[in-house]
Every structure is written in C-alpha cells, then in structure tokens.
N, C-alpha and C positions, 0 to 999 in steps of 0.2 A: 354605658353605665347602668342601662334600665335594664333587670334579668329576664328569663323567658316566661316567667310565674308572670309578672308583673303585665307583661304585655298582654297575654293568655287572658288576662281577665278584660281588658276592651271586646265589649259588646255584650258582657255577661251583664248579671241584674244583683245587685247588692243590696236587701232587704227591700225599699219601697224606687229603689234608682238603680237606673239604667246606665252603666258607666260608658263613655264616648270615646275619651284620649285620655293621654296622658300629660298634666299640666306641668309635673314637675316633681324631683325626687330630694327629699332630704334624710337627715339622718336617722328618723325614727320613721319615717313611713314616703307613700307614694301621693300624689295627691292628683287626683282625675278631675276633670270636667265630667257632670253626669246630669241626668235632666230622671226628676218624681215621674212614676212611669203614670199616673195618675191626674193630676195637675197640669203638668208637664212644664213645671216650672226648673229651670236651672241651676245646676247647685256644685260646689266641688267638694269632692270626697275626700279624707285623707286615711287612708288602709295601711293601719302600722305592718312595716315588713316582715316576714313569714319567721325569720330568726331570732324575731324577739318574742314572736306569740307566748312560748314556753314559756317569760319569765317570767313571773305575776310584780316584779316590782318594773320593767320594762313597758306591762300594759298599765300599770298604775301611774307611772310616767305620762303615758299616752292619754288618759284618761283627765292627769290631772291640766296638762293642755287644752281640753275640752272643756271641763267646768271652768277654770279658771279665764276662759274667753267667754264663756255664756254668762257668768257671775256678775262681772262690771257691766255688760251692757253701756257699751259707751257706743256712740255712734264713728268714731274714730276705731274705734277696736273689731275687728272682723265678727261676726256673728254666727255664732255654733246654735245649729236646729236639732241636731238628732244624733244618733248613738247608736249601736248595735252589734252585734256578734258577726264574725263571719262562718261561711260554713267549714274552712279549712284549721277551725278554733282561733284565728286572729279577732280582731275589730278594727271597726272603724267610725269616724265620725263625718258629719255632713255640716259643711260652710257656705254661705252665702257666696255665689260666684261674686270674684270681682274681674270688669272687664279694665285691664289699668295694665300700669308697668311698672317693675319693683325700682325704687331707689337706686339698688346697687346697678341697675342695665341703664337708666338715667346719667347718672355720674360716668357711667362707661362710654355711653356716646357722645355726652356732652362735655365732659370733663369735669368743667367745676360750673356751676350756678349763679344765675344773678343773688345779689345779697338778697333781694326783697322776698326774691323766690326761696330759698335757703332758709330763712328765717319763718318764712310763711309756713312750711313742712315743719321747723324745728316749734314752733309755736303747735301744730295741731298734734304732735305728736306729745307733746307734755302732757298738753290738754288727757290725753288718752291717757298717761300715765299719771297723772293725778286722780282720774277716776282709780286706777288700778290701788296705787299705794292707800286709796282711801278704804277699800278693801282688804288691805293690809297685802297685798300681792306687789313681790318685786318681781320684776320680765325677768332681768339676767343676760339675755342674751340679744340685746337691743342691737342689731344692724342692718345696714341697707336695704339687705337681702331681705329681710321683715321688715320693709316699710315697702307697701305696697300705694301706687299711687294714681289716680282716678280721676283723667281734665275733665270737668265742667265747666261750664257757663259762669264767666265770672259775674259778678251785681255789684261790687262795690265801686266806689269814687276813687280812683290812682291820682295821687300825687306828684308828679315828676319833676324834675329837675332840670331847667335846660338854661345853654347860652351861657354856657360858664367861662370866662373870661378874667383878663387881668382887672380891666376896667369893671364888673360887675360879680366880685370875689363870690359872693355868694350866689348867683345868678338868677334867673327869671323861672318861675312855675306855674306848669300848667296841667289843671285835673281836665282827667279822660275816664271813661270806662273801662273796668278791668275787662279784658276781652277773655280769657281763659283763666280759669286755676286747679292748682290740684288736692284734690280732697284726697288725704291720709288714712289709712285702715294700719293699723300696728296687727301685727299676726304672732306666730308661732309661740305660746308661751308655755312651752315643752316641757323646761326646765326653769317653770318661774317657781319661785320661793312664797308659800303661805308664810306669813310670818304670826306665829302666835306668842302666847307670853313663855308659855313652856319649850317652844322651838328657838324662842329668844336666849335662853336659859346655853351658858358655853359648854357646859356641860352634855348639852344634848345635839351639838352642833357636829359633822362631819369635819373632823378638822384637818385640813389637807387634801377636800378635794374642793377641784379644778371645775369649774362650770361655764360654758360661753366658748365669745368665739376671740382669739389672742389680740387683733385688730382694734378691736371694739370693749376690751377690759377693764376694767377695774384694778388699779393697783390690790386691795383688797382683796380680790376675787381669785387673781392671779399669784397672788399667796396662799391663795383658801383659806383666807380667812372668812369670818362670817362677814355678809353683807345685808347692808337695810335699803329702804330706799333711793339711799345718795351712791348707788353704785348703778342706778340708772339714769342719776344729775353726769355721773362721769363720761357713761356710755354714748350719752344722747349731745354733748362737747363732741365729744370723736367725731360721730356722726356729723355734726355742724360744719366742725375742721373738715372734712373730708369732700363736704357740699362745696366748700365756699374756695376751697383748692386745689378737687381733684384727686385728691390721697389721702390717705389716713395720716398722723400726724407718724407713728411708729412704724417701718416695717425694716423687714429684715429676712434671709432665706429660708431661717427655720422660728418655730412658734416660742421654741422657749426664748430667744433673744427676744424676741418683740413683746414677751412679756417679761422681761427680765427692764425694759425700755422704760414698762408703765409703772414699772414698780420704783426703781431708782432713776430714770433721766427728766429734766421738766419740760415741760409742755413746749414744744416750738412754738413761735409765733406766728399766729396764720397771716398777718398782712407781711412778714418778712418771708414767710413761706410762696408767698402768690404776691407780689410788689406790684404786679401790674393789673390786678382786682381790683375792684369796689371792696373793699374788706375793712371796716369804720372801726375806729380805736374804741368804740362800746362794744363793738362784735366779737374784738378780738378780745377784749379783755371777758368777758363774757365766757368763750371758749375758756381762758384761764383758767378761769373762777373754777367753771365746771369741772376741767382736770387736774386742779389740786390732789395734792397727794394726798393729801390729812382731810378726811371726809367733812371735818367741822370746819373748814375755809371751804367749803363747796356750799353751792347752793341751798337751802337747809328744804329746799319743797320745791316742786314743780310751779308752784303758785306763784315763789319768788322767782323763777327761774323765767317765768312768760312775762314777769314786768320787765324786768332786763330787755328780755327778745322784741318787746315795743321800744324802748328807745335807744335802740341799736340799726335802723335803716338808716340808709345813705341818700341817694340821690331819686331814690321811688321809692314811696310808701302810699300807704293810705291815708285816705282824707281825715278817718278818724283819730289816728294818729301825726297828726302835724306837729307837738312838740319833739320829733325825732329826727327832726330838720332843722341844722345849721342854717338861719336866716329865713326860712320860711316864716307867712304872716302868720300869728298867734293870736286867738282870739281873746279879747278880755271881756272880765262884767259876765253880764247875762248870756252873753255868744255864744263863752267859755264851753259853756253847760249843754249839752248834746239834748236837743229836744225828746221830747216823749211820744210816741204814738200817737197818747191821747190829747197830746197838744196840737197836735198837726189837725189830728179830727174835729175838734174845737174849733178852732180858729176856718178851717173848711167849710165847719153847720155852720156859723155865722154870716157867711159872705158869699156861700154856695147859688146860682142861679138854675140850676137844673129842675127835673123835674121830678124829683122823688117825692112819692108817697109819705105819707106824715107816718103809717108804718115803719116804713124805709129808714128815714128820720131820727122814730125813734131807738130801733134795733142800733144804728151808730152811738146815739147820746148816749146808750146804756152802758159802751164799752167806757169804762169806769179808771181810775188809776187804781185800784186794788186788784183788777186784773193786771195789767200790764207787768208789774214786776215779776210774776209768776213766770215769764214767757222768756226763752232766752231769746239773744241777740237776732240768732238765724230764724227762731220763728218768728219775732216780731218784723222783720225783713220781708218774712212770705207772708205775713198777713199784710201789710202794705204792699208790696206785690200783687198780692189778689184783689185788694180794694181798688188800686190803680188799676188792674184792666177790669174790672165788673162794673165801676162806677165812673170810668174816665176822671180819675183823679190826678194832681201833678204832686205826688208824695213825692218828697228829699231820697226817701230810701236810707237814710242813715239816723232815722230815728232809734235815742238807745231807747 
C-alpha cells in the first residue's frame, strides 16, 4: 500500500530531519519516524502525498491539521513543532514522536476493555476535546485509529472490588496502586471544523458533504449536515461502545448502510451487546445519552460528559472517586473533602522531627493556598511526588 516515491525518501533529509521509516500511511499524507539532524532529537513527520500537492485547497487541508493541533496545546492532544515546504512542491509537518499503541490495535488484540480502563481513555480524551471545542475547533473524525495510547507508571490509589458473594452482595475492597496506565494523545485533525460565527451562518455551510469515518459518525455528519461540538459527544459514545464490547455499535459490508444505521436505528445496548462484561447501567446509559439522535438530548459539553464518565465505574475505580461504588465506604463531614497540598504541608511543619534548616522551613511555609489552586491535579501530584523523595516525606498523594 506504501508507493515507490514514499519509500525513496527513507534516509533523505526533509528540511532540519532526517527521515528513518515509515510509521504509517493515511489519507492525506505518509507519516515517518525522523530524528533533528541537529539536536538529534526524535520526531514524526507527516509529508502530505505527492497527489494532492497540486491542490492549494488539499494543502490547506493539511495545513489546517497542523495549526489546529499546535492551537489548543493540550497535553492530551499530540504536539505539531514545525512546518515546511518540500523540494518536490509538497509539505510537510513535524510531531512529537509518540512511542505507544493506537486504540484501534488495542481493541484488536484485546477485544473489549476493562470498564475502568475504558472509561479512563474515554475520560482523557474529552479532557482533550474540551480544550479543542473551547477553541471553537470540532475533530470530526474521532476514532480509534486517532487515539493514540502511551503506558506509564501509574501513581494513583485503585479501588477494587472483591469477594463478591451471595452472603456479602456488595462485597469487600481493597486499595492498591495503580501499577500502569495509559496516557491519551488524540491526533489527526485533518478535517476538523473552525467553527466561527460566519461559518456558523447555513448559508455558508457545505451542505451535503460527507466528512469522517462511517463507523465513528454522527447522524448529522452522515447527512452532511452541519455539525458543532456534540458531533464529537456522539463520536467519542461509539468510541466507548466499541472499548467496552469489541465493536462498533453499527456495521455492515458497505459505508453507506452503516451510516444509513446512525442516522435512523437506536443506539444498541452495550451491556446487552457484551452481557458477559463489567459494562454498569451508568456506562451504558451514558453511551445512550451520547448517541442520541437529536443533538439537544446529547451531552451539551465535554465537561458534562466527564462527570458522567466518574460515576459510571464498576468494580475498580479510584480512590478519588469512591461515590461510583455500589456499597463502597463514603466519607462524611470533613473526610468528605479531599485535602489540600497545603494542608498536608502544614500539618508536616508542625510535627516534623527532621533536620531541615530554618531556610528549608521557610521556603515550605511560603507555599501558600493562593498558589495551589493555580496547579492542576497532575502537577500538584508531582510536586508531592517530589517533596516526598527530596525530603522523605509520607505525602497521601491524592491531595486535590
């Protein structure tokens, strides 16, 4: 499937990079491993194919892929560095390698997902398309194939579930440490939609065309009709269904029946689809919501879309999330309330035996609560992280 042009350029030098292999080929271009011949830092290239060069609305395409992944800068969203002409009149651009595995080769080996796992991907992928839509940028073409996904070191408190029995309907739990997770990069936004007030306008809309991929659509979309936001509430449901089953909720041997599916059949049920899954009547009803037909019974924002996605676990979740357990202990009162960094630090200065410098001492007391809320969750995590191996502290780690 890869042509002789495309090969021919392994080992050539594409502006400031050196291109190595070949990572992977889609519809609008080829995408190499390449390393700054400079630096010699690592990077993937993506060199739109030699058959669209000519078009100027084909490179504009390509291009708007480019800014519109460098724009949001979200850390979930893959990161575009650079830009450039090629010498045979194409272009190309330069993305942060990721060493991972895509969504769609996951689901393919594994079949369908633990719920916790599922949710945890579906939860950082909003995350990312919340940055986007706040942008005013809808993806479009939200699937597997573009979720790219990256084990880590897990740090959080797992809440599990065990000893489930007639005698103890709700059964015994017990927290452990997350041993692995995977951190989400959303990619390809090729054919995502700027949404402005004048492009909002129907009059200026492409009306009748088709964008995306038939699997992963939009009733909407799949009409060509115009679409906003909640055409990636729909997408990112499929996506869910398909984590938490093994399959897409819709197929069929040719594209137009499977969008002919999304447009008039209703959503199957994913716990009657997979009966023998962990798949929680918040989960499934969640997928619903999301592929509703009529966009105003869908989620109205990604924001409300990730409260859902917390209480909708089953039998493992996390610790910070314990109201999403049937029968799990619930803390009240003051418990209720997830400590603060600065509370932790506090409550340490007070009863600390060590032997820090009054220096030392002070540079802690400074950290203040009018810092802390500036910091998200993850950095507040690796600043306790850090304090705990620099100063042999026994931080919770789950300070919000």
């Amino acid at each position: 499937m890869v042509e002789e042009a495309e090969i021919a350029r392994i080992g050539t030098t594409v502006g400031n990079y050196h291109l190595d292999q070949i990572l992977g080929r889609g519809g609008m271009g080829t995408v190499y491993s390449g390393e700054h011949i400079y630096i010699r830092k690592k990077v993937a290239v993506k060199v739109l194919h030699a058959q669209f060069a000519k078009f100027e609305e084909a490179i504009h395409r390509f291009l708007r892929e480019a800014r519109a992944a460098s724009s949001i800068n979200h850390p979930n969203i893959v990161d575009v560095t650079d830009f450039g002409p090629m010498p045979d009149g194409g272009v190309y651009f330069v993305m942060e390698y990721l060493d991972g595995t895509s969504l769609e080769d996951l689901i393919e080996r594994e079949h369908a997902l633990q719920l916790h796992r599922g949710l945890n991907i579906a939860n950082q992928i909003a995350l990312a398309l919340s940055a986007a839509h706040e942008k005013n940028i809808v993806h479009r073409d939200l699937k597997p194939e573009n979720i790219m996904l990256i084990r880590k070191p897990g740090r959080r408190d797992v809440i599990r579930q065990v000893n489930e029995d007639e005698d103890s309907p709700t059964g015994e739990f017990v927290v452990e440490k997350e041993d692995m997770y995977d951190f989400v990069k959303v990619l390809d936004f090729g054919i995502a939609k700027v949404l402005t007030p004048d492009e909002l306008k129907a009059d200026q809309t492409m009306a009748g065309a088709v964008f995306g991929t038939p699997e992963y659509m939009s009733p909407e979309a799949a009409r060509g009709d115009p679409v906003d936001y909640r055409a990636d509430v729909y997408s990112l449901g499929v996506i869910l269904f398909d984590m938490l089953t093994g399959r897409p909720p819709f197929e069929a041997p040719a594209a137009a029946e499977v969008l002919a599916m999304h447009i008039s059949e209703p959503a199957p049920s994913a716990r009657l689809t997979a009966p023998a899954l962990e798949i929680t009547e918040a989960a499934d009803a969640l997928i619903a919501r999301c592929m509703a037909k009529d966009p105003d019974e869908r989620f109205q924002s990604m924001d409300e879309l990730r409260d859902a996605i917390n209480e909708s676990y089953g039998r493992v979740s996390y610790k910070r999330r314990p109201s999403s357990f049937d029968g799990a202990p619930k803390p009240v009162g003051k418990e209720a309330r997830n400590r603060r960094l600065t509370e932790e630090l506090d409550e340490w200065l007070t009863t600390d035996s060590s032997k820090l410098s009054d220096d030392e001492v002070q540079m802690l007391a400074n950290i203040d609560d009018d810092f802390a809320p500036k910091m998200t969750r993850d950095e507040e995590d690796q600043l306790a992280d850090a304090l705990d191996r620099a100063l042999d502290l026994d931080l919770d780690g789950d300070a919000d």
